[in-house]
Structure formats: C-alpha cells, structure tokens
Biotite code that builds the C-alpha atoms (Angstrom):
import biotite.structure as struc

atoms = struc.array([
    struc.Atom([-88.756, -16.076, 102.379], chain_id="A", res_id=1, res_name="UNK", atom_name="CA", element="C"),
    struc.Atom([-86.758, -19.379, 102.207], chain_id="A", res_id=2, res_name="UNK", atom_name="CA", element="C"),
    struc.Atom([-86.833, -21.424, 99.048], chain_id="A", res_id=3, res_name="UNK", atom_name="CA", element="C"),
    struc.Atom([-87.402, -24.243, 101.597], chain_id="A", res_id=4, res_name="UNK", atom_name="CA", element="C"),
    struc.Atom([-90.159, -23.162, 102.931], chain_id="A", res_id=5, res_name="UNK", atom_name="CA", element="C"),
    struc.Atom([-91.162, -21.852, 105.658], chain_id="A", res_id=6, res_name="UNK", atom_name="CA", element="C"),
    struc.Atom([-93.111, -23.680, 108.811], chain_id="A", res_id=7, res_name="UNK", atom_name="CA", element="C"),
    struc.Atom([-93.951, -24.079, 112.560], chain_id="A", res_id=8, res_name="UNK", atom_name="CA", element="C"),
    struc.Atom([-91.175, -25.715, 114.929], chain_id="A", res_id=9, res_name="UNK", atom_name="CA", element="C"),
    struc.Atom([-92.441, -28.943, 116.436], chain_id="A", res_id=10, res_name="UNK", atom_name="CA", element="C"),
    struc.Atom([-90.990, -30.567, 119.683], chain_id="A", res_id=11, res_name="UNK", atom_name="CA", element="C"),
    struc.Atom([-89.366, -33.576, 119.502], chain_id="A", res_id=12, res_name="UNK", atom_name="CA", element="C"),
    struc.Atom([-92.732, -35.940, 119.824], chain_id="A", res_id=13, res_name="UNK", atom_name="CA", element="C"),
    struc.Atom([-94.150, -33.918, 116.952], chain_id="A", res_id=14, res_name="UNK", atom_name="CA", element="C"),
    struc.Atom([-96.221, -31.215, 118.842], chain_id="A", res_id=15, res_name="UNK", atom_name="CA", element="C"),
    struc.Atom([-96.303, -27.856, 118.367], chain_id="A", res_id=16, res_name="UNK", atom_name="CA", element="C"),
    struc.Atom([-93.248, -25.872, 120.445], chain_id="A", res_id=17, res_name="UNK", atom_name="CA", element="C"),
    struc.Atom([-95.435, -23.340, 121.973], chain_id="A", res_id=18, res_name="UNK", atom_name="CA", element="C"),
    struc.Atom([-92.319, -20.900, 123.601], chain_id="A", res_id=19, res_name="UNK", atom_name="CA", element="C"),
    struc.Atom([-93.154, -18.517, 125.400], chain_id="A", res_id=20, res_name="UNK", atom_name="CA", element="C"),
    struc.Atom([-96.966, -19.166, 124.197], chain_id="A", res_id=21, res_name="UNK", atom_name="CA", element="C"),
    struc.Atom([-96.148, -18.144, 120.673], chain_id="A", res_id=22, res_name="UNK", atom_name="CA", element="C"),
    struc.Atom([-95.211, -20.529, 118.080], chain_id="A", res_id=23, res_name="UNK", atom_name="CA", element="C"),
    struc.Atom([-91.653, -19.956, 116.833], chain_id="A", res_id=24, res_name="UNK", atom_name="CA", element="C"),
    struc.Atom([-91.041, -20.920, 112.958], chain_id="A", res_id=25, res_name="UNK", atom_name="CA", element="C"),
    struc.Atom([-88.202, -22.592, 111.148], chain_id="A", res_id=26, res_name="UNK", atom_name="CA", element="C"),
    struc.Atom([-86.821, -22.124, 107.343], chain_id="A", res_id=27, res_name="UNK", atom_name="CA", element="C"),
    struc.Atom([-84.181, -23.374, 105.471], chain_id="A", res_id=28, res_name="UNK", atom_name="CA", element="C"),
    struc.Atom([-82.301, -26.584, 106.486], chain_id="A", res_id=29, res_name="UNK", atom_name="CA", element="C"),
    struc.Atom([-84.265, -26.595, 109.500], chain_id="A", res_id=30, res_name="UNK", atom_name="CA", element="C"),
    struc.Atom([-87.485, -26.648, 107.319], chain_id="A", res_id=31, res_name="UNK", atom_name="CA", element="C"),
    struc.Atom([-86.027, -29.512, 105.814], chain_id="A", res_id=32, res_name="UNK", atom_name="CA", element="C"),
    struc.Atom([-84.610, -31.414, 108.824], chain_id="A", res_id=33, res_name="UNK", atom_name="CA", element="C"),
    struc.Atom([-88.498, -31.206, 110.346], chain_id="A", res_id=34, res_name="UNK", atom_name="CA", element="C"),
    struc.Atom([-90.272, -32.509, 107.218], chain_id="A", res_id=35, res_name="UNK", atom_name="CA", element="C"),
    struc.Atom([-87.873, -35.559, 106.849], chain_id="A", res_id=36, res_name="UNK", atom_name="CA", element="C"),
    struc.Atom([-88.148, -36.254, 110.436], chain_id="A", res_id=37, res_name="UNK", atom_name="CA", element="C"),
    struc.Atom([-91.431, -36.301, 110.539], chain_id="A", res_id=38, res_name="UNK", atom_name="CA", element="C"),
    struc.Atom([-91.845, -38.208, 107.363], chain_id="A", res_id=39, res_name="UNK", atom_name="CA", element="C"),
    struc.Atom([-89.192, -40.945, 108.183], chain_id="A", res_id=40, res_name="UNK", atom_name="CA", element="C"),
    struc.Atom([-91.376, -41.411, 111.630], chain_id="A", res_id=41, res_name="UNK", atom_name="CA", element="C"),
    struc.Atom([-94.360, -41.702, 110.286], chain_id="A", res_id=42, res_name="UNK", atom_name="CA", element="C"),
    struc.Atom([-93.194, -43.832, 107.358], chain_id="A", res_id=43, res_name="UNK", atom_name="CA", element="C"),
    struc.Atom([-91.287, -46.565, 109.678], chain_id="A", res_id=44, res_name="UNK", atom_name="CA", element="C"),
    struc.Atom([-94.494, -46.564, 112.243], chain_id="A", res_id=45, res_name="UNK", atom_name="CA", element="C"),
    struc.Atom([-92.636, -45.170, 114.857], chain_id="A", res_id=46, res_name="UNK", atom_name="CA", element="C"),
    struc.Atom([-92.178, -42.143, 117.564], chain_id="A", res_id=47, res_name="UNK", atom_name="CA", element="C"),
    struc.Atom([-89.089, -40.252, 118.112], chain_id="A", res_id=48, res_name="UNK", atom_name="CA", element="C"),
    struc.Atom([-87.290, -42.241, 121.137], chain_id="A", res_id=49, res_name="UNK", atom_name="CA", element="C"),
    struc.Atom([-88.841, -45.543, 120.259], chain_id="A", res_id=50, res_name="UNK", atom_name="CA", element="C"),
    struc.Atom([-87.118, -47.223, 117.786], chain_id="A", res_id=51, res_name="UNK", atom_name="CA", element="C"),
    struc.Atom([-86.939, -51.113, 118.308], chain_id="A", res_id=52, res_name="UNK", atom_name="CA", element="C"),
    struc.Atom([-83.991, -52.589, 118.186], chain_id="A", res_id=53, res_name="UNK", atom_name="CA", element="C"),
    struc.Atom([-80.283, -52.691, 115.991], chain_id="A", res_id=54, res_name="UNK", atom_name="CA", element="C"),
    struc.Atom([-82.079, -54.448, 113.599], chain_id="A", res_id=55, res_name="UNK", atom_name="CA", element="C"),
    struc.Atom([-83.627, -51.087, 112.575], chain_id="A", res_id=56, res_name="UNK", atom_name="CA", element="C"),
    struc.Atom([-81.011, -49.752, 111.394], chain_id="A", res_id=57, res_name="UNK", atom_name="CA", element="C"),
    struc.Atom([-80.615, -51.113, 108.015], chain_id="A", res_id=58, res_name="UNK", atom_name="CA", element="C"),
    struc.Atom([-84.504, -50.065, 107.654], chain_id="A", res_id=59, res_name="UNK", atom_name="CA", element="C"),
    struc.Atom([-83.688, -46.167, 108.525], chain_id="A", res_id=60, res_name="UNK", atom_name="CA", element="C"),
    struc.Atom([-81.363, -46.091, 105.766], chain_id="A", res_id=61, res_name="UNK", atom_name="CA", element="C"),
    struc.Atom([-83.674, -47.168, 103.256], chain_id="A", res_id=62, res_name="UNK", atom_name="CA", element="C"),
    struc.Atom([-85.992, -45.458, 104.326], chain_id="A", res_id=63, res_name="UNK", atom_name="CA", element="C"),
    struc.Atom([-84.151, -42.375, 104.807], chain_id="A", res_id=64, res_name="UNK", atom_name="CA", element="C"),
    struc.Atom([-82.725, -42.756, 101.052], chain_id="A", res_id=65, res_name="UNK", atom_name="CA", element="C"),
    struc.Atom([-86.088, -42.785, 99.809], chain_id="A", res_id=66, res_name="UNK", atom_name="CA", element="C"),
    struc.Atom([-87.547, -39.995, 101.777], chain_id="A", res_id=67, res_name="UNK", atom_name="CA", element="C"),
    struc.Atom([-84.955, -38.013, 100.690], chain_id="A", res_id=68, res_name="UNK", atom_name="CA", element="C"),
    struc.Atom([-85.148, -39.061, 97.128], chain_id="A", res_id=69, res_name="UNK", atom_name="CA", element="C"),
    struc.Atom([-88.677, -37.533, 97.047], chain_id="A", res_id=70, res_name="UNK", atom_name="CA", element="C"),
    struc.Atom([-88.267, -34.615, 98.582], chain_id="A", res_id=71, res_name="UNK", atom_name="CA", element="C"),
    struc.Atom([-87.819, -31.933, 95.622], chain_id="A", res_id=72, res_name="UNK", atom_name="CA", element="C"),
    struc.Atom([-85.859, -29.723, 97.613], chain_id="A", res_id=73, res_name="UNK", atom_name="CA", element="C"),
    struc.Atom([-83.059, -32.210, 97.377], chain_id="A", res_id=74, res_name="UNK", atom_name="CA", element="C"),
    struc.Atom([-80.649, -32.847, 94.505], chain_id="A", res_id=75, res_name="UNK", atom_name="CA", element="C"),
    struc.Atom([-78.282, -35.277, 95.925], chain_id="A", res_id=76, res_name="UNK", atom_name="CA", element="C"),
    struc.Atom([-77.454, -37.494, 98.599], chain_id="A", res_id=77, res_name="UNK", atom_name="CA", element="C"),
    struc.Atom([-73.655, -37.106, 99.389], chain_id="A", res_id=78, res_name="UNK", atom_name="CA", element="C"),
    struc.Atom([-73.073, -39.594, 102.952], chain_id="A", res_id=79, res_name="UNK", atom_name="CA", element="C"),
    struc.Atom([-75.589, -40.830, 105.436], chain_id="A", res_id=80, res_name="UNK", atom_name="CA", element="C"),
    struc.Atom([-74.755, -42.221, 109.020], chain_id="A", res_id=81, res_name="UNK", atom_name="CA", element="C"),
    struc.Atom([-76.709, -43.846, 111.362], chain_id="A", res_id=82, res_name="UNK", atom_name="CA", element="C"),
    struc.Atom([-76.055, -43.881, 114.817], chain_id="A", res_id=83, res_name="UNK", atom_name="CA", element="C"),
    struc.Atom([-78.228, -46.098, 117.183], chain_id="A", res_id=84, res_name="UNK", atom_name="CA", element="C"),
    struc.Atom([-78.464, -45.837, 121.124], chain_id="A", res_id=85, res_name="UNK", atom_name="CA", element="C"),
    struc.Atom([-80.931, -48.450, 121.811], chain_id="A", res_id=86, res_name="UNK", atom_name="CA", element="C"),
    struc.Atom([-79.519, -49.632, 125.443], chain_id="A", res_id=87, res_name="UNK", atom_name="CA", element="C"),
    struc.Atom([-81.519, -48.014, 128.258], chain_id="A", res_id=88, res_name="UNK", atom_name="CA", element="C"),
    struc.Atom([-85.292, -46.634, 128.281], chain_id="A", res_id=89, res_name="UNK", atom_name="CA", element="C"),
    struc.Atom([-85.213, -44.570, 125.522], chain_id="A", res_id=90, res_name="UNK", atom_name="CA", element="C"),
    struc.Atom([-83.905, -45.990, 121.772], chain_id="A", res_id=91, res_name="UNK", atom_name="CA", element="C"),
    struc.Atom([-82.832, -43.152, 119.288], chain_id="A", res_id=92, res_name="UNK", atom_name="CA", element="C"),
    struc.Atom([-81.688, -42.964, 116.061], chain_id="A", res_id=93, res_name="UNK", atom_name="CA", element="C"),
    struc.Atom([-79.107, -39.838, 114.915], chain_id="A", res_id=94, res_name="UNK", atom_name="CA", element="C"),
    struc.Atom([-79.250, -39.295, 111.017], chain_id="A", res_id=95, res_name="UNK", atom_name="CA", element="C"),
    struc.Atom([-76.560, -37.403, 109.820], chain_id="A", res_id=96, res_name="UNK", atom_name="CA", element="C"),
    struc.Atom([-76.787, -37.022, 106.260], chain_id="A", res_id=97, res_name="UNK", atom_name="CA", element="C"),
    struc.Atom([-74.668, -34.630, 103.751], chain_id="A", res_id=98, res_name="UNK", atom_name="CA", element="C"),
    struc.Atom([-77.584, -33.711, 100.655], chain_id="A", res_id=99, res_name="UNK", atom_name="CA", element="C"),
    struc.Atom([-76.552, -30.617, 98.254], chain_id="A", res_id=100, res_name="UNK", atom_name="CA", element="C"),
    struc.Atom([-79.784, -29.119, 98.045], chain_id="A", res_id=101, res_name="UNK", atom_name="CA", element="C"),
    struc.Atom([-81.862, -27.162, 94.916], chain_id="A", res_id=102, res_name="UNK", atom_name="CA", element="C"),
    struc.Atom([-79.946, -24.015, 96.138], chain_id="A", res_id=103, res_name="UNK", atom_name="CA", element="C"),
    struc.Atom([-76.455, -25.249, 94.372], chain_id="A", res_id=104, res_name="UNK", atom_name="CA", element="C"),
    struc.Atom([-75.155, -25.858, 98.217], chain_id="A", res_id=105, res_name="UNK", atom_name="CA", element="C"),
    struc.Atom([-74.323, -29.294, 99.846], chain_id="A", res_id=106, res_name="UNK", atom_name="CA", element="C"),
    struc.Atom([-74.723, -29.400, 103.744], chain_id="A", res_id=107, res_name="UNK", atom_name="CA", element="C"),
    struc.Atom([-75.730, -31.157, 106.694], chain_id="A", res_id=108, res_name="UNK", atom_name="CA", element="C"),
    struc.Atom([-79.001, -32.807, 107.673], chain_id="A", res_id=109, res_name="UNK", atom_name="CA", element="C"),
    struc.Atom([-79.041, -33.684, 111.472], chain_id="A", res_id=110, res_name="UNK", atom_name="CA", element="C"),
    struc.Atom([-82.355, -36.053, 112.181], chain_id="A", res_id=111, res_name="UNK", atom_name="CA", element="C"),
    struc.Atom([-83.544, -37.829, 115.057], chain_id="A", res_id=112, res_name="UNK", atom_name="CA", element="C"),
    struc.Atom([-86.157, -40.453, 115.765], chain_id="A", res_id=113, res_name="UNK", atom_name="CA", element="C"),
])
C-alpha cells in the first residue's frame, strides 16, 4: 500500500478511465498529482482545457500554493512553474512543481488544467 494513498485513475475531464472496461488505479505521486488536479479545478471554477486567459496565471499559483499547503502529504514546496498555452481552442495550464513529500523525498508534481 502507498502512504499516499491509493485511488481510481480519472481521464483528463475528471471521469473515470474505464481501460479495457476495468478501472485501473494510481498510488504514490500519481495519487497526489490527481487529488491536486482535481482540487485546483474545482477550486478556480474551471475544467481541464478551459482556462481563461494569461491573466490566470498569477491565480494558479496561488491557488496551487495553497492547495498544496493543505494537503498533509506534503512537507514543502521547493519551485513551481506555470506554463500557459491559451492561443487556439483549447487553453491549458502545465504545473510543474518540485514538493519533498511526508516520505523524506523531494520530487516532481506534473499538473494540468
């Protein structure tokens, strides 16, 4: 068992991934990637692949900061970039964040919205 948890995969728009008509589970980083995805999305009022404008971006980082603030599983916030492709039909935002985690290890958190 992880000591993040384990949980179901979701797709992208937050649905269940249903592969192959089972549903596949994630643990460990990934665990955490999908609950502060989901969290930072549903905290900013948004769906993945419709984030407004630019102007959001200043928002995302607050309001990644205090997701991850919250979330027990995380010690530390090391770096956080925010990368914004809002030209085109669909407008994403990349999160990568380095967090050192409850385990004593500092890593990667790749998020998008």
């Amino acid at each position: 068992m992880s000591e993040f948890g384990t949980g179901f995969a979701l797709e992208q728009s937050f649905d269940f991934d249903t592969t192959n008509g089972t549903l596949p589970t994630v643990s460990g980083r990934a665990i955490i990637e999908r609950d502060v995805a989901f969290t930072l999305a549903r905290e900013a009022d948004v769906r993945r692949g419709s984030v407004p404008d630019a102007d959001f971006r200043a928002e995302v980082e607050v309001l990644i900061r205090r997701v991850l603030t919250r979330d027990p599983r995380i010690t530390a916030v090391r770096s956080l970039s925010i990368d914004l492709d809002v030209g085109g039909d669909a407008k994403t935002a990349a999160v990568d964040v380095s967090v050192d985690t409850v385990d004593g290890e500092t890593g990667a958190l790749l998020i998008e919205i």
